[in-house]
Every structure is written in C-alpha cells, then in structure tokens.
C-alpha positions in Angstrom: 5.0 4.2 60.1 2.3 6.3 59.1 2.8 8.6 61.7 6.9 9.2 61.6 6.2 10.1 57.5 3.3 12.5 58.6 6.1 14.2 61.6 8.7 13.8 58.5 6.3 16.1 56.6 5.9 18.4 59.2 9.4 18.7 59.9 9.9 19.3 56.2 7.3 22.1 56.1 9.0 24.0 59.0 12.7 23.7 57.4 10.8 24.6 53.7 9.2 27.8 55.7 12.4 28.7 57.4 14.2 28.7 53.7 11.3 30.8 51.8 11.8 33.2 54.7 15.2 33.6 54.4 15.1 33.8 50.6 12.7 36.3 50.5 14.5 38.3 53.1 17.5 38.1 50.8 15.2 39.5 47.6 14.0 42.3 50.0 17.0 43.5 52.2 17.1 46.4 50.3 13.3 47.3 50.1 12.4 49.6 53.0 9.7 47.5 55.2 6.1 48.9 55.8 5.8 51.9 58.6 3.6 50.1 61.7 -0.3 51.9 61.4 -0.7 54.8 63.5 -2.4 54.8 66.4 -5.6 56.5 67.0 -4.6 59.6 69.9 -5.6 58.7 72.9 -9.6 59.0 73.6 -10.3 59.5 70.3 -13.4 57.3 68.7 -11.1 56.0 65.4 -13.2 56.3 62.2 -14.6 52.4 60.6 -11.7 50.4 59.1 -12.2 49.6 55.7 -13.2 46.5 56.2 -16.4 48.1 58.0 -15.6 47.7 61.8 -14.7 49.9 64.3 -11.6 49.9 66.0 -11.3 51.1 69.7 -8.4 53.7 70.6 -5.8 51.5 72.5 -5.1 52.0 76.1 -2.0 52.2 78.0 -2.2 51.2 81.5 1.5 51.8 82.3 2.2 54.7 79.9 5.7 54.1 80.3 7.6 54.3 76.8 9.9 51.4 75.7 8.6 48.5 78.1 7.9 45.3 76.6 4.3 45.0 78.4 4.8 41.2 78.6 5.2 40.0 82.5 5.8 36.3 83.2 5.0 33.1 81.8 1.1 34.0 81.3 2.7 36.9 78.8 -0.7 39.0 79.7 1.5 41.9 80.3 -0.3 45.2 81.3 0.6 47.5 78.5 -2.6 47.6 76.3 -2.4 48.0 72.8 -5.2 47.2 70.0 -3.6 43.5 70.2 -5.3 43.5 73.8 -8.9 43.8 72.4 -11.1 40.8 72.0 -12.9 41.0 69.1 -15.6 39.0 67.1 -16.1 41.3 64.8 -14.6 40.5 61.0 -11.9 43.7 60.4 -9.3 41.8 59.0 -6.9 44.5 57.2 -3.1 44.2 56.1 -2.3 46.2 58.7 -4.7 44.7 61.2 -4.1 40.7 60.3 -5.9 39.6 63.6 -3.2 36.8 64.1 -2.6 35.2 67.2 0.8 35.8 68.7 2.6 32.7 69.6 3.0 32.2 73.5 1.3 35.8 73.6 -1.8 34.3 76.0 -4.1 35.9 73.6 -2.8 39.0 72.3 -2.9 40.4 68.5 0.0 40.1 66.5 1.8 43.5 65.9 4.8 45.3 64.0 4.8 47.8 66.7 8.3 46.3 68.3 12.1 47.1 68.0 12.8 43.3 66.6 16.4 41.9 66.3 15.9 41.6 63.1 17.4 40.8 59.4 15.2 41.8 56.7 11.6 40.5 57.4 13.2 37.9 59.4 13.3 38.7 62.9 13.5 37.7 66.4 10.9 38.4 68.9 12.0 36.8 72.3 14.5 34.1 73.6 14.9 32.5 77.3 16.8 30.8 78.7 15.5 29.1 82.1 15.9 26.2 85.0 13.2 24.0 86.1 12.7 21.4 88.6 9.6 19.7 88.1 7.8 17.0 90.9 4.8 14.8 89.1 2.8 12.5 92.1 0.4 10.1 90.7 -0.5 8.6 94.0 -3.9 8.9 94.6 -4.9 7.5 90.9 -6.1 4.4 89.7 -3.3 2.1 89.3 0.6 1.9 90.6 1.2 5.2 92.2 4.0 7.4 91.1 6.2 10.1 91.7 9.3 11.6 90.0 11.5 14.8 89.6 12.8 16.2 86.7 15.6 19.0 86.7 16.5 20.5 83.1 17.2 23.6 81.8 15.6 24.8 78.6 16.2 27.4 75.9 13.5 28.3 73.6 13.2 31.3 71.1 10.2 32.8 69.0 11.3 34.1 65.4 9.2 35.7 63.1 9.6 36.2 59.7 6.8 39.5 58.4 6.4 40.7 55.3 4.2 43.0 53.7 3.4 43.3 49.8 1.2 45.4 47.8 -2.3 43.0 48.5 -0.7 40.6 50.6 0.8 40.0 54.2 2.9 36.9 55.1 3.3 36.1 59.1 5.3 33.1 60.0 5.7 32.5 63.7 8.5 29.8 65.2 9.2 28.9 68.6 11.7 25.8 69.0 12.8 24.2 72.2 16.0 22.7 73.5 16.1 21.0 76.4 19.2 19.6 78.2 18.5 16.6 81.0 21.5 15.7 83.7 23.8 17.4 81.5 23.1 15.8 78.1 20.5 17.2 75.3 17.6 15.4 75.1 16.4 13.4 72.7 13.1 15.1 72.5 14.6 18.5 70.7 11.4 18.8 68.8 9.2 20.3 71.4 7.9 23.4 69.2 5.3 25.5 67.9 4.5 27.4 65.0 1.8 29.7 63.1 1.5 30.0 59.0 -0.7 32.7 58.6 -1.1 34.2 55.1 -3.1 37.0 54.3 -4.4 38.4 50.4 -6.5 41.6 49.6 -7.7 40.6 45.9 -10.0 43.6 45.8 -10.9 46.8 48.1 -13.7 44.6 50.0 -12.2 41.4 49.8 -9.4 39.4 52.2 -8.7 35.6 51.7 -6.5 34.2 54.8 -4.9 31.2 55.3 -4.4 30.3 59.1 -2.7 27.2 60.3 -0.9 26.4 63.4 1.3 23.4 64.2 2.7 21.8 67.2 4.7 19.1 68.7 5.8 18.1 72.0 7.3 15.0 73.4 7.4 13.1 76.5 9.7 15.9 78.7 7.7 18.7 78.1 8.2 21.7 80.0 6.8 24.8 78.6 6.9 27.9 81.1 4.3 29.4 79.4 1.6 27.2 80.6 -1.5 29.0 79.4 -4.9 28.2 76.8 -6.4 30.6 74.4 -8.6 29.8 71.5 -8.5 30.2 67.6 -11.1 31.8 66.5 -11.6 30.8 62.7 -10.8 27.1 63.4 -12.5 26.2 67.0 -9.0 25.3 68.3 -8.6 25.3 71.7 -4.5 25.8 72.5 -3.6 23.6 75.7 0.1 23.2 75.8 -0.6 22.6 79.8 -1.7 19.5 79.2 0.4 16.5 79.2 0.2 12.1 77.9 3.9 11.6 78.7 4.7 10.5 75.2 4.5 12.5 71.4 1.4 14.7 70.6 1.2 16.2 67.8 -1.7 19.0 66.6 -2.3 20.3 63.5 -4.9 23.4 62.5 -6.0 25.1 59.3 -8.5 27.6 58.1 -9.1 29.4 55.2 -11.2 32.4 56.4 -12.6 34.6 53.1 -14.2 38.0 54.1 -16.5 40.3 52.5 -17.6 43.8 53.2 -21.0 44.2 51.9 -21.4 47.8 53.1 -19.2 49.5 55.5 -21.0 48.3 58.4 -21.6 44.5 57.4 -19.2 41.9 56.4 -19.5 38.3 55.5 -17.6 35.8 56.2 -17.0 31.9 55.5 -14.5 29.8 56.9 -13.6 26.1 56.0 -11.3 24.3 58.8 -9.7 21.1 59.3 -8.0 20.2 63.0 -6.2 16.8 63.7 -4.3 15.4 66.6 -2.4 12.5 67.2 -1.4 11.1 70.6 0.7 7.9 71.4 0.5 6.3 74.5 1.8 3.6 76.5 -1.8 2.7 77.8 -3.9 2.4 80.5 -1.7 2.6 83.8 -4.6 0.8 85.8 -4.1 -2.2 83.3 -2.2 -5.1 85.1 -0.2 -6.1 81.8 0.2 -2.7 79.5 0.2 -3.0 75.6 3.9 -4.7 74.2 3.3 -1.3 71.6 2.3 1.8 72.5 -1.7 2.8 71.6 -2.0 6.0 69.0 -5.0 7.9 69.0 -6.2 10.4 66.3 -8.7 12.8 66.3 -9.9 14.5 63.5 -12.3 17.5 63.0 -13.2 19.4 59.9 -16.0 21.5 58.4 -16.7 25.4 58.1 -18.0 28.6 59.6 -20.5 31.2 58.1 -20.9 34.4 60.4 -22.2 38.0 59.3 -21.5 41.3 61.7 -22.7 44.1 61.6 -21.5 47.5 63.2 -24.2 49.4 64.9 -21.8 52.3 66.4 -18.7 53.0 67.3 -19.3 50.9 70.6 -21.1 48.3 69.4 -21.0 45.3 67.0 -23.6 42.3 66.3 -23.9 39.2 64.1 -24.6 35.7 63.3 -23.0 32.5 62.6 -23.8 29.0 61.8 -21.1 25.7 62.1 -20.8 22.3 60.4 -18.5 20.0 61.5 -17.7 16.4 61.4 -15.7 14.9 64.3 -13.8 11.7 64.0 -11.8 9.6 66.8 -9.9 6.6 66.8 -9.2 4.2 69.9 -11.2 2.6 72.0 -14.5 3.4 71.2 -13.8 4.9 67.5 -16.8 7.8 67.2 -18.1 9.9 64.8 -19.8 12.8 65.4 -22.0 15.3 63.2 -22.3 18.8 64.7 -24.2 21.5 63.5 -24.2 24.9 65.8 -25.9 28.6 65.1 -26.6 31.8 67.5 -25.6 35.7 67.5 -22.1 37.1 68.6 -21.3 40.4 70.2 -18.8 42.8 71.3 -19.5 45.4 73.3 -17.1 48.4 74.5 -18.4 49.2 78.0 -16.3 51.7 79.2 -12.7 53.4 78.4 -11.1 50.2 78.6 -13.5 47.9 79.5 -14.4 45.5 76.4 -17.0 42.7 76.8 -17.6 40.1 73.2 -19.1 36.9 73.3 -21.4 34.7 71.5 -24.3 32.4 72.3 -26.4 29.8 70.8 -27.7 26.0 70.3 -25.6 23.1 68.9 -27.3 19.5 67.2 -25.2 16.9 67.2 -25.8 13.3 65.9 -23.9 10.5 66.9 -24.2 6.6 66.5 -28.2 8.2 65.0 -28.2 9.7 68.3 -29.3 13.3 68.1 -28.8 15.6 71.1 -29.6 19.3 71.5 -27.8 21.4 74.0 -27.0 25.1 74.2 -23.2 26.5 73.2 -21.4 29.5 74.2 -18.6 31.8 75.1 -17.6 34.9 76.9 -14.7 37.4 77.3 -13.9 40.1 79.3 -10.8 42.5 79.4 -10.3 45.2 81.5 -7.2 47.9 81.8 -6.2 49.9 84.1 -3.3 52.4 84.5 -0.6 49.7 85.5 -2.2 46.8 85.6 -4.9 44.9 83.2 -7.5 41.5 83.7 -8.4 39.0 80.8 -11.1 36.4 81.5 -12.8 34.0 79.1 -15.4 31.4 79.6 -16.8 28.9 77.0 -18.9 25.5 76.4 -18.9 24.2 72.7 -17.7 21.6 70.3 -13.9 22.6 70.3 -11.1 20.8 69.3 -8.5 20.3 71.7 -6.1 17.6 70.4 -5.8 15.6 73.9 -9.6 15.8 75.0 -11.5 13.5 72.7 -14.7 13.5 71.1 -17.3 15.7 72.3 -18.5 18.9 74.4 -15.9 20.8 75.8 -15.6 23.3 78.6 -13.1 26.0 78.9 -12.0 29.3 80.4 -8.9 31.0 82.3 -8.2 34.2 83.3 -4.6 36.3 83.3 -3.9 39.2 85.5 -0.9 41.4 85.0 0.6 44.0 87.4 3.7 47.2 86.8 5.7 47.7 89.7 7.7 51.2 89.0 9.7 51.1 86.0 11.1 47.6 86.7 9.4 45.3 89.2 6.4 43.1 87.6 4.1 40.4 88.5 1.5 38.1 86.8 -1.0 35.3 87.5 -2.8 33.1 85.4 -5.6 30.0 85.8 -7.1 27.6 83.4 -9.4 24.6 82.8 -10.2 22.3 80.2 -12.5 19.7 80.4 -14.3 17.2 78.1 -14.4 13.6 77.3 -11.6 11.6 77.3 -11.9 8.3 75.1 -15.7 7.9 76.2 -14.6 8.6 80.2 -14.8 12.2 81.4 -11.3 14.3 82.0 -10.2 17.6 82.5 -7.5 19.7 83.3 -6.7 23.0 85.0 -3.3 25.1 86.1 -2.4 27.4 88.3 0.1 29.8 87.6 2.5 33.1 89.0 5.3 34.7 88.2 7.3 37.8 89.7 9.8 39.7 87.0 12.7 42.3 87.5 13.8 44.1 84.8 17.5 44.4 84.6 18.4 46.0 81.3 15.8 47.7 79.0 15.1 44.8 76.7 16.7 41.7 79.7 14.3 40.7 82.7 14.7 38.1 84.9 12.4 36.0 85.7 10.8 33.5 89.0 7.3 31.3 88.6 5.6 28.9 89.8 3.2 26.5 87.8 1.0 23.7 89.4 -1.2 22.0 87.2 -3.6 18.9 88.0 -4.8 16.2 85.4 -7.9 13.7 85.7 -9.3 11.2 83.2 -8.4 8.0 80.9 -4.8 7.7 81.5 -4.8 6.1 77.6 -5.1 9.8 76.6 -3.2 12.1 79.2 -1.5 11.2 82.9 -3.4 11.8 85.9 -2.0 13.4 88.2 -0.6 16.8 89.9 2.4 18.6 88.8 4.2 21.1 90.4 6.9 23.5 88.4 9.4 25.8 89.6 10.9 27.9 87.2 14.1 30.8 87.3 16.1 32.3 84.5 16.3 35.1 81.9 13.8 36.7 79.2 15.2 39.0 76.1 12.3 40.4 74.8 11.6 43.0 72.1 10.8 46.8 73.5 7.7 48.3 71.9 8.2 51.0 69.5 5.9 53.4 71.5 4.3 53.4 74.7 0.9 52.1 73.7 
C-alpha cells in the first residue's frame, strides 16, 4: 500500500508540474522569451564564463544548417554543439544550465531548436514506431522461456523552459503509450521526467535543484536503449534494463556553486536516490512467492568538489563523497561509503575532449571496512560528419536495479551523416554490480539506419539486442532481441552548430 501512495505522489507531482507549466505559460504568452547565447565563431578560444570556466568553441561536424543532429535510437547524433562536451568542470550559468537532455544519450540541454511550441511550453520530439520483440530465457537457471511481443508505441518529450531575471526553470516530460494486439495497455505509465531548477542569488552564486523521475512497467519497450550518468547525484540512467514487473527510480540534488575567483569554484552537493522494484521472485524457485517480493534501495549523502581552470585547455580539481547506502530484500545491507581523488578535463585537440576523474573509495559494511580504488573516464571526438562518445567508470553508483555495492559501467555511441538525408548510428553498454548479494550485469547492443524525409520528419529502422545475467529476484536473465521501424518528428536546430 505503501508503494501505490508513493506512485500516487509521483503521479500527482507530474500532473502539479504539467499545470504550473501551463499556468506560467499563460502569465508569460506575451513576454518575449530569452534570445539562445551566441556562439563563440568558429576556432575562436571563448573568453572564461562568469562562473570562472572555460568554454570550448563548438564544432560542427556536418556543417549543414537546419538538421536535427540526432540519428537513431542512441540520439548521439553528429552535429556537435557545446551540449556535446563532457565536462567536470562547475560553469553552471542561466544560459549554460548543464542539464541532461532527456533520451539525448548524454548531451547538454539547449534553447538552440525551432520547438513547436506555446509560450515556454514546448515540444521537442514525438514518434511513433513498431516493434516486435523475442525474449529466450533458455539457458538460465530455472524453467526456460521464450515469448514475442508485437506493439506499437507512441512516446513524445515536452519541455516546458523558462527564463527569469536570476532564475531558469527546465521541466523535461517523455510519456509512453503503448497499444498490445490491438488494445492499450494497461501499463500507460511507462515515462520519464527531469525537474531541474536553477537560481542566481548573487553574481558568483547558483543554487540548482536537479531531480529526475522514472517509471516503467512490465512491457517495457523503450527504442532508445542507452545509459548515461548524472553527474551531481551518482545516478547511473539504465532504462535497458529490465525485472518484468514495476520499477520505479527517483533522483535529487541540490548542487550550490561558488566562484571564489574567476578560475576556482566551489561546489557542494547533497543527493538522495531511491528505487523500488517488485518482483514475482526467484524463477529457479520450485514454488514462487503467493505475493510478489518489493525491493528498495536507497542512497543519500553529498558531494564537495573544487576546480580550478589552468587555461583555456585545461581544467583541475578535487572532490570528496559521503554516502549511506541502504537495501531491502534478502540480505537487507547497509553500507557507508566515503570516496575522494582529483578530476580533469582536458581539450586535446580541435575537437577532441578527454575529462575524467580518479581516486580511492572506503566503505564499511556489517563493520567491514574495505578500500578499493574508484574512477571514470570520457572521451568525445568530432569529426566533419560524423562524431565518437565513449565513457568508462568503476564507483559506488546508484543504479535502481543493481543493488548494493560497486558498480561498473561504460558504453560508447557512434554517429554517422550520409549527404543531406541518409544517417546511421550505433551504440553499446554495460552495467554491472551486485544483484541482491549475487553478481549481475547487463549490456546492449544497438544500431539504427535513418532517412530523412521532410526537414523536421525522418524515418527510422534499428535493431536492439540486449542480454541480462544475475538474481532473477531483481531483473530477468536472459537475451532480448528488438526490431524497431517507424517515424521521428524532431525539432530542427536554430543554426548549424
């Protein structure tokens, strides 16, 4: 019962949201909106933000005015804009939020589109797509299994941005419908979405507020199958994985950052991620539970980092995390983690960028204290019609199916123009960590070939295959093959960077 009122909640937060927006959009239909920033010219070094960091010039692989830059489910399309940069480095501006875009596979939020749009409200994408989906569970412990699955499924991302005199408001939505042998189905509350508020109280001052939200039932099939990683709250976003039953994942942060000079900023971020999973049970079990088994994992604590700029190239700092990790289920655990090391992002070429961070983690669990060394890496690369995104990491992550403990991650996008029309993109994945005290992982395989057929309409073929090991109590084993077909509306930049 406790769990329908907290989904209630949710659902009730989400309908509040969508009213504020459409309230304020009222208020402000008359009020000219905010121009996009300009972009620094093409190989120029831009001067330091006034949050004290450097921003590279943005690169355009394809240099072709008006195309969306977003090929395929992996949406790491190859036009490269500032929201392509990885970045550690704290530059948080009203006109540079830093917020993830939803289903973007990593990219920066940004204005710089031609959105379908009322007021601040607006609308960013909206498909519309088949898939026929084979899952075999032969092969793992327990009865062996196989189905199909056939449904079509229309999803949409609306956004709602506004910007005030010291304060920036960035509400993100992507619902789901899907309809199963020719009838909706019940599970119509497959969705994600982003809260992301930002204020400037004073010239060297920003105080954020940064939570994202999702839900997805038991027929759950996203076609944008892809991780990526939030950076103030450790949240590792897996929508590839899958329990066959509810999930639900929650994440907030409240990010405060400081300039003390215009090279070095401080920063302190309190976060709290939960998760909650129902299952059905352990397959391998000869007699599964009469009621179906919920698991919750909770993490919460804060992160202190100061960066400093050393040139227009080059930025360096330090950080230190406390957190305290919590999971029901069979074993309950409680961990205490406490991680510090130095961060870096490096610009190595034109439009080669390299950040990462590295450094030792303590944790203490059941008065068990364990040292072991923590990390990440990111790479992205563009070229003139094409551009490469890996990331690698090890740390103490929160990843709402993978339980209590270390976790390992990385994937890597590629994204390729074809002429004016013709594109083509491929992704991978992997995810690994404990799964209620037994190791599991997951990892996906995806590509996708696109055709442009109106400026703003593409459509679309991909394939997804995605394979799933571990305590069946938390996610099913398994391989899953997708095949995918259908249209794409998406929003044309504003310029050609």
């Amino acid at each position: 019962m406790l769990n329908s009122r907290l989904f209630l909640r949710r659902c009730a937060y989400a309908v509040l949201s969508c009213v504020m927006a459409v309230t304020v959009s009222l208020v402000n239909a008359q009020t000219p909106s905010s121009p996009a920033p300009t972009p620094s010219p093409q190989g120029e070094t831009p001067a330091p933000s006034p949050q004290g960091e450097v921003q590279p010039s943005p690169q355009t692989p394809s240099g072709q005015t008006g195309q969306t830059g977003q090929t395929g489910q992996n949406g790491a399309g190859s036009t490269q804009d500032e929201s392509d940069l990885p970045s550690l480095v704290l530059n948080r501006t009203l006109d540079q939020p830093q917020v993830k875009e939803l289903g973007g596979g990593g990219r920066w939020f940004t204005d710089n589109v031609d959105w379908l749009h009322w007021g601040p409200v607006g609308l960013r994408s909206a498909e519309a797509f088949y898939t026929y989906a084979m899952q075999d569970n032969t092969g793992t412990p327990g009865p062996g299994t196989s189905s199909n699955l056939s449904a079509a499924t229309f999803q949409a991302d609306i956004v709602y941005s506004q910007r005030l005199r010291r304060s920036r408001f960035i509400w993100q939505y992507s619902p789901r419908v899907l309809i199963v042998d020719g009838q909706f189905s019940r599970q119509l509350a497959n969705q994600d979405s982003t809260f992301d508020v930002l204020f400037a109280p004073a010239t060297r001052l920003t105080v954020g507020i940064s939570d994202w939200f999702s839900f997805y039932g038991a027929q759950n099939t996203l076609n944008d199958r892809t991780i990526d990683r939030n950076n103030f709250s450790g949240y590792i976003i897996n929508p590839f994985l899958n329990n066959g039953q509810q999930t639900l994942v929650n994440s907030v942060a409240l990010p405060v950052i400081y300039s003390i000079n215009a090279r070095t900023t401080l920063s302190v971020s309190p976060f709290f991620n939960y998760g909650w999973v129902s299952s059905n049970g352990d397959a391998s079990q000869a007699t599964p539970p009469a009621q179906p088994l919920d698991i919750t994992t909770m993490q919460y604590g804060a992160r202190t980092q100061v960066s400093r700029t050393l040139s227009s190239r080059l930025s360096l700092g330090m950080y230190y995390t406390y957190q305290v990790n919590q999971e029901t289920g069979t074993p309950t655990t409680t961990s205490y983690i406490q991680t510090f090391g130095g961060t870096g992002s490096r610009q190595l070429g034109r439009s080669l960028f390299l950040t990462g961070e590295f450094g030792a983690s303590r944790s203490n669990e059941s008065n068990t204290i364990s040292w072991t060394g923590v990390g990440s890496v990111a790479l992205t690369k563009a070229w003139r019609r094409s551009s490469l995104r890996i990331m690698y990491g090890r740390d103490f992550s929160f990843s709402g199916l993978v339980g209590n403990g270390y976790t390992q991650y990385g994937w890597a996008n590629y994204a390729r123009d074809f002429g004016r029309k013709a594109s083509i993109g491929a992704g991978f994945g992997y995810l690994a960590g404990p799964s209620q005290g037994q190791p599991g992982n997951g990892k996906y395989a995806t590509g996708t070939v696109s055709y442009a057929l109106l400026r703003n309409l593409s459509w679309f073929v991909s394939y997804v295959s995605f394979w799933q090991s571990g305590n069946p109590v938390q996610f099913t084993p398994g391989h899953q093959s997708q095949y995918q077909s259908g249209l794409r509306w998406t929003a044309a930049r504003k310029t050609g960077f």
